[in-house]
N, C-alpha and C positions, 0 to 999 in steps of 0.2 A: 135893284140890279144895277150893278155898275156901270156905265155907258161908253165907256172906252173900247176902243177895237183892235186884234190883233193887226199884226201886216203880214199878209200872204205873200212870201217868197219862195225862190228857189234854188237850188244848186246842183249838181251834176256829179255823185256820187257811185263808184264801182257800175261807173259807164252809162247810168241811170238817172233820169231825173226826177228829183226829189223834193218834194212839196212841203212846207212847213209853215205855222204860224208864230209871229215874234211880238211880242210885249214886253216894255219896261227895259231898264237897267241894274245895273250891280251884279252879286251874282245868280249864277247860272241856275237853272233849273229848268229838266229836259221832263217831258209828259208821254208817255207814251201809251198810247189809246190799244185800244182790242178791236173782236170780230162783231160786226161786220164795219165799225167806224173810222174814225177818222182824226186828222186833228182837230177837225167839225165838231166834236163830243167836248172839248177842254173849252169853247170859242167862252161861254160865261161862267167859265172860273179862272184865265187867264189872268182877266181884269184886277183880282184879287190882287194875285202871285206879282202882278207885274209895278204895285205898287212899291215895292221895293227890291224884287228881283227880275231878272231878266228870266221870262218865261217861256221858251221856245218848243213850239208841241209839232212833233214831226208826224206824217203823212208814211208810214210803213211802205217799202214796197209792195204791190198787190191793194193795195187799198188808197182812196179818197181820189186827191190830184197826180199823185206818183205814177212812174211806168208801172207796167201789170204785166210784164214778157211770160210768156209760157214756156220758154226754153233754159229756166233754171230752175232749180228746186229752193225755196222758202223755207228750210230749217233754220236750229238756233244758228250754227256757224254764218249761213249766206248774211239773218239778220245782224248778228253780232259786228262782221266785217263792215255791213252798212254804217250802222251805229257809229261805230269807230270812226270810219272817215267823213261820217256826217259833219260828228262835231271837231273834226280839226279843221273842216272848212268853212264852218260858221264860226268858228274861233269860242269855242266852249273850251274852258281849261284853263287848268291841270286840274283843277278840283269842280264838282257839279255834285245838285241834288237830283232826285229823281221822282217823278211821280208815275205810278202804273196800275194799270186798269185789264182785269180782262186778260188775255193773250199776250196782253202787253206787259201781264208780271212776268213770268217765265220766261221770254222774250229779251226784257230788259233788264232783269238779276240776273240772265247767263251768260250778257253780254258783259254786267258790272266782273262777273268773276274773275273775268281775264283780261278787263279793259286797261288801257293806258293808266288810262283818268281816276284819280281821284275820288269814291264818293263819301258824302261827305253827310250828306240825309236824305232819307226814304220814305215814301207815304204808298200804302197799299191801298188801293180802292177794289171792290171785289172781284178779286182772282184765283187762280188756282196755280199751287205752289207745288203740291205733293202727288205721288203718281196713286196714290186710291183714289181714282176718277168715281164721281157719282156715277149710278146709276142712267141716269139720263144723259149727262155728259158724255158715257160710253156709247150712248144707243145714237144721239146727235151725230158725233163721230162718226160713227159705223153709217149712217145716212147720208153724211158727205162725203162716204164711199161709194154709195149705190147709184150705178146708172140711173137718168130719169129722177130719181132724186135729187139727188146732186145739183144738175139742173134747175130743177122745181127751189130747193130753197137760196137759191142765188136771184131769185125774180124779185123785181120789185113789189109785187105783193107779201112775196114769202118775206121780206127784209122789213118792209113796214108793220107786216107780224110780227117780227124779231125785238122791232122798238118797245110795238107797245104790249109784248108778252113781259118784257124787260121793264115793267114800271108796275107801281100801285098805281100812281094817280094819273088817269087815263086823260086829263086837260092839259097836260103838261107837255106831250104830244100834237103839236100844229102843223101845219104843210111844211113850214121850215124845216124840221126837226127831222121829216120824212125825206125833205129832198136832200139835203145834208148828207144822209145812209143813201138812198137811191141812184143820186145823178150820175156820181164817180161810174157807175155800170150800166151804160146805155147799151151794151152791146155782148153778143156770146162769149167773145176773148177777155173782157174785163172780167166776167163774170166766173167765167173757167180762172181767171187766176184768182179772183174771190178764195173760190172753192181751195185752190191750191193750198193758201195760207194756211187750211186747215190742213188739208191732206197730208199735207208733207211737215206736219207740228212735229218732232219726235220728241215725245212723251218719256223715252228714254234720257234726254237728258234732267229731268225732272228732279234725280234721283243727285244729281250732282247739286244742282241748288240746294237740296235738304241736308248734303253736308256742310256747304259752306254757311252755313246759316247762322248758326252759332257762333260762328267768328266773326258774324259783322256785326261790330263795336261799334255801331253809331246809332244817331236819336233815329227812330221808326216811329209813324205814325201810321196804325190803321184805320183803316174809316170802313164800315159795315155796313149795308143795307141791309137789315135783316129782311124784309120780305122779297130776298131775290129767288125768284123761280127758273132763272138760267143756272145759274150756280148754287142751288139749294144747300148744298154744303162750305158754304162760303163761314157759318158760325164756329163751323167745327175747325175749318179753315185759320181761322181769327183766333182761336184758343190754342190752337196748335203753336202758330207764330208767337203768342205768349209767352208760350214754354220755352221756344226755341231760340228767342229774341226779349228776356226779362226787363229790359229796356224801353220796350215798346209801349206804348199810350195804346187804347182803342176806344172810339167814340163812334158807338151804334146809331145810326140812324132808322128807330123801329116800324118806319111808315113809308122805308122807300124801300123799291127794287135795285136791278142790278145796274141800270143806268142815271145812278145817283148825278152825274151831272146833266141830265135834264132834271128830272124830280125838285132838287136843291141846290143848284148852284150858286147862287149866294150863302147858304149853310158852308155849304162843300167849300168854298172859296174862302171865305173868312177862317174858317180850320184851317187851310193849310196856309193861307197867311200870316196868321198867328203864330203856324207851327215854323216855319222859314224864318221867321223875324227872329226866334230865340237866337242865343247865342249861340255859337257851335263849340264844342266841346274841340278840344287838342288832339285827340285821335280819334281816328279816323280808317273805314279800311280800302283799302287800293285795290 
């Protein structure tokens, strides 16, 4: 494992303040994590990326060190606009890679659709792109709708289950790893906006990323956990994007779950370093 460490900073974005972590120089490449994590989930695969680019992994609002206001709603548009002025205030641009994980694909391809910026290459780590939600996926949902539920799996019990529901190999998982998901939510209002991120996902726009998907003409790299039991359909997921994306590389990882940067991140790290070092191709889509 690499021993380099990002730098925790911050900035003041659509009135909010916004937590990120920064490694390395050259260019850019933005990380964006899922539910219930953080920029906490990229801290040892950074190291990788940041050997020759600059790898900056943001802190969503609703989740890690970021505000968690209850008085907006967390769909793609609120995040998209974040996104946007994130990185013209951390001076990411005109052109950026992107890494996404989780929540964090749909999230940050429907911010790429309509962004300023440039992108330029993509690496999917297990998400969900398409609006045929699993079966379990749907019932999860419908649980962080339920009173008393709702509640219950924003606890730091229910969250530390979430980790290590989210892995094969249950060693991999340390008190770090738990307080990382945990601390961000000491309290009912972090927690209620936890919940929000989900509640207010609209699923609806799902259907917009599956058209633009085909048009984006650049190098994609997916990376699989095939034993994820959060996103069980994360295979089907991966063959789909094949089809839709002929372009695309995918390299299974057949012994992890869905939080492949615990499980492997030096595996996870050295692929997409590898894959950022290639050369980039002359087009590209905006």
């Amino acid at each position: 494992m690499m021993s380099a460490h990002a730098e925790l900073k911050s900035v003041t974005a659509r009135g909010l303040t916004i937590r990120y972590r920064e490694l390395g120089q050259g260019p850019p490449v933005l990380l964006i994590h899922g539910w219930p994590t953080s920029s906490f989930v990229w801290r040892n695969v950074m190291p990788y990326i940041g050997v020759s680019c600059r790898a900056v992994a943001i802190d969503l609002p609703g989740f890690g060190g970021s505000d968690k206001p209850l008085n907006l709603t967390y769909d793609m548009a609120f995040y998209g606009s974040v996104l946007e002025e994130f990185c013209d205030l951390v001076g990411i641009g005109p052109t950026l890679s992107l890494v996404v994980h989780d929540i964090g694909g749909p999230i940050g391809l429907h911010w790429a659709m309509g962004s300023s910026y440039r992108l330029e290459r993509l690496a999917v780590l297990n998400t969900l792109l398409y609006p045929d939600l699993s079966l379990m996926v749907r019932a999860f949902l419908l649980a962080c709708r339920t009173p008393g539920l709702s509640r219950f799996l924003a606890t730091p019990w229910s969250l530390r289950q979430t980790l290590r529901f989210g892995v094969r190999n249950q060693t991999c998982i340390d008190q770090r790893a738990c307080d990382g998901v945990c601390t961000p939510y000491p309290d009912r209002p972090s927690r209620k906006a936890l919940m929000r991120t989900l509640n207010d996902l609209d699923t609806d726009a799902f259907s917009d990323i599956v058209a633009w998907l085909p048009a984006l003409n650049i190098p994609v790299q997916i990376i699989h956990g095939a034993g994820d039991r959060i996103l069980p359909k994360m295979g089907q997921t991966a063959a789909r994007l094949l089809r839709d994306l002929p372009q695309a590389r995918l390299h299974t990882f057949e012994h992890c779950g869905h939080f492949l940067q615990e499980e492997a991140p030096d595996e996870v790290g050295a692929l997409l370093s590898a894959f950022f070092k290639q050369p980039t191709p002359s087009s590209a889509a905006g």
